[in-house]
C-alpha positions in Angstrom: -274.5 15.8 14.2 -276.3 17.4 17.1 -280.4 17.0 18.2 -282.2 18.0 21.1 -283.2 14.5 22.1 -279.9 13.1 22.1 -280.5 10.8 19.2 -276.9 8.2 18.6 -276.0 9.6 15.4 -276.2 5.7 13.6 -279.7 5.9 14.5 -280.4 9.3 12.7 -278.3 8.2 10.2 -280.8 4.9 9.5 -283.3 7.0 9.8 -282.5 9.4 7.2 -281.7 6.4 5.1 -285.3 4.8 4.8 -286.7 7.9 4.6 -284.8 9.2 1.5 -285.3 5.4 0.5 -289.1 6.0 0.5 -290.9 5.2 3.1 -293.1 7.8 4.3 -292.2 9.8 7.8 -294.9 7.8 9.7 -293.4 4.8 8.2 -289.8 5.7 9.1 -290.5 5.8 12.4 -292.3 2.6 12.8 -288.7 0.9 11.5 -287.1 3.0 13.5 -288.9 1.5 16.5 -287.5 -1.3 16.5 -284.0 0.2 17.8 -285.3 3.5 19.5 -288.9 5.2 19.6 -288.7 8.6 17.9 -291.8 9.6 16.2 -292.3 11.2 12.9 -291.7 15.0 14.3 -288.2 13.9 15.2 -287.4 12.7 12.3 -288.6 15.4 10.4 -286.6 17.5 12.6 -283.3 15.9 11.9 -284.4 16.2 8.0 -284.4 19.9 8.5 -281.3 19.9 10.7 -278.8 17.6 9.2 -276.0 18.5 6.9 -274.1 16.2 5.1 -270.0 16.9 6.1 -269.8 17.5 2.0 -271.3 16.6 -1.1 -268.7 14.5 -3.0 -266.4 16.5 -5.0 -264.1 13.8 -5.9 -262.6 14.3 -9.3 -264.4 12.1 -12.0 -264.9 11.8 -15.9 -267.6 14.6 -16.8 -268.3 14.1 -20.5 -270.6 17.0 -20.3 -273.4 19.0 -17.9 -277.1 18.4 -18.7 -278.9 21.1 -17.1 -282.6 22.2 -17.0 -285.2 23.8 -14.3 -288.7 22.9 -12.7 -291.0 24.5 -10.4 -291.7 22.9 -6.9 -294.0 24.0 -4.4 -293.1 25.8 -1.1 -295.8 26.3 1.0 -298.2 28.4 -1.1 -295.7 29.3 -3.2 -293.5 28.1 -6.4 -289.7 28.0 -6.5 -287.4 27.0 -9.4 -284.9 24.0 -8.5 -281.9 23.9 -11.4 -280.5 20.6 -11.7 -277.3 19.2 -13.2 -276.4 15.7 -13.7 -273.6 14.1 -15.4 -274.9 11.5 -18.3 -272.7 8.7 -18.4 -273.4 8.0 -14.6 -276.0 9.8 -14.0 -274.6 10.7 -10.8 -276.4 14.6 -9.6 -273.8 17.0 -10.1 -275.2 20.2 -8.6 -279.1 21.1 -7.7 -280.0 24.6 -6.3 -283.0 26.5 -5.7 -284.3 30.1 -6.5 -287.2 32.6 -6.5 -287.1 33.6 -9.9 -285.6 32.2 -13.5 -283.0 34.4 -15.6 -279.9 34.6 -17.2 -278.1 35.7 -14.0 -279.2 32.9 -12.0 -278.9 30.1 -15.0 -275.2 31.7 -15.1 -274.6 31.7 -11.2 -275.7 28.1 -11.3 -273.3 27.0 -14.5 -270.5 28.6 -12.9 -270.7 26.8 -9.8 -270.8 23.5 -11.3 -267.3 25.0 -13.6 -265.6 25.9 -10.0 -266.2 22.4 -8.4 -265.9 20.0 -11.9 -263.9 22.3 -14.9 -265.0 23.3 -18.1 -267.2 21.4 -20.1 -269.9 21.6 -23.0 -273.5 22.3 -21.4 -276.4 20.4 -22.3 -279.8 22.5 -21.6 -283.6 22.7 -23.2 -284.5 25.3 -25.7 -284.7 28.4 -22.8 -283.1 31.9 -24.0 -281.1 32.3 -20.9 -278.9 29.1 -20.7 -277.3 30.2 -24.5 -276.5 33.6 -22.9 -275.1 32.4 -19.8 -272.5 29.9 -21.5 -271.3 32.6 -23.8 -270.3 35.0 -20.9 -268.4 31.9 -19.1 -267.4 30.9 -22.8 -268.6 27.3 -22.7 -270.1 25.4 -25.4 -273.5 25.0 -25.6 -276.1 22.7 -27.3 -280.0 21.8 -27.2 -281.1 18.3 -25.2 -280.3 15.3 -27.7 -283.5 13.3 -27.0 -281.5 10.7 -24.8 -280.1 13.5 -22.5 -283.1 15.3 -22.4 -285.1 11.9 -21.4 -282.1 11.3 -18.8 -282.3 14.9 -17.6 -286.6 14.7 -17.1 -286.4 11.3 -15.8 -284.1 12.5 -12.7 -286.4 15.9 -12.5 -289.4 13.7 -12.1 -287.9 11.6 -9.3 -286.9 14.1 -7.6 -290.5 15.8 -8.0 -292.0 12.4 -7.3 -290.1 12.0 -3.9 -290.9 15.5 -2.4 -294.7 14.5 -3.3 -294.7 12.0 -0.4 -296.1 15.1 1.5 -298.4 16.3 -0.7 -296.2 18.5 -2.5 -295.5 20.8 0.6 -292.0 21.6 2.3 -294.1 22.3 5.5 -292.5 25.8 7.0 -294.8 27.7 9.7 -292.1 30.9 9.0 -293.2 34.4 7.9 -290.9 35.5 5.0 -289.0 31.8 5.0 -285.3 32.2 3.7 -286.0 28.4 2.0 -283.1 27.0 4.6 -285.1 23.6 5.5 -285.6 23.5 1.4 -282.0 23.4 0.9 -281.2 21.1 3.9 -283.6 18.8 2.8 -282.9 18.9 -1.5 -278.8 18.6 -0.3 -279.5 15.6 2.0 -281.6 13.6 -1.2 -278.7 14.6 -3.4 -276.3 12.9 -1.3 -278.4 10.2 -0.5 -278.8 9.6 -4.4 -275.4 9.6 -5.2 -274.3 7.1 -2.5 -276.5 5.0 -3.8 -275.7 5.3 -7.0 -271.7 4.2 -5.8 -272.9 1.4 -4.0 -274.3 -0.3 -6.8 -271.2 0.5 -9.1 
């Protein structure tokens, strides 16, 4: 991983971890002190900059997709973020972001998660374009049981809940802003999430 300041990668690295952990980008940095000063610009700079190599497509036992859609805010405007996790281990299978909500999209998104994972039944809410979309890639499909669609809101709300810690804003100064930083910073929480979720296993 490259920056500008020079930054040894394991300290980035911690730095990214409390953050997604919670703490606050003031609050990062004061940790952070301890080993090297960066303040809270720098770290939301490597936020914005940092990919992750991969997400993890190992191979692993998908049961099924449980799939649903929320707006965020961007600046002064909304988005839609399409989620997918896998039930059994909650682990987040696939999150993407998009200017508007349709079939197309709802199918664009499906077919992604069938290219990386296989075929398997989709779990969604009760909107008329997930049916659609599963009978042109000619998956089965079926409503939210209450227990997936509690496990399905409950991971929408914390990612919701995290992006919150600033107010609800992906801060972006750029006319006509292509949502890059949005997707930098939504693919670094997914990985983030799910190495958590493999350390506790």
């Amino acid at each position: 991983m490259i920056n500008r300041n020079r930054t040894p990668s394991k300290y980035v690295c911690y730095g990214l971890y409390l953050y997604f952990s919670g703490l606050s980008l003031r609050q990062t940095s004061e940790r952070l002190a301890f080993f090297i000063k960066r303040n809270h610009v720098s770290i939301w700079n490597w936020i914005q900059k940092y990919h992750p190599q991969k997400l993890s497509y190992r191979r692993r036992k998908i049961s099924k997709y449980v799939v649903d859609e929320t707006l965020i805010k961007v600046g002064s405007e909304s988005i839609w973020m399409w989620v997918a996790i896998e039930p059994e281990n909650r682990e987040i299978l696939a999150l993407s972001i998009s200017k508007e909500r349709n079939m197309l999209i709802a199918e664009r998104f499906i077919a992604d998660l069938v290219r990386i994972h296989g075929k398997h039944p989709v779990s969604t809410d009760g909107g008329t374009w997930y049916p659609q979309a599963c009978r042109f890639l000619k998956l089965e499909h079926h409503v939210h049981s209450s227990l997936e669609k509690s496990l399905i809101e409950r991971t929408m709300q914390y990612i919701k809940d995290r992006t919150e810690s600033f107010d609800d804003y992906f801060p972006c100064k750029l006319k006509n802003c292509k949502l890059k930083h949005v997707r930098n910073w939504l693919q670094l929480f997914v990985d983030h999430h799910n190495k958590e979720l493999e350390a506790v296993k």
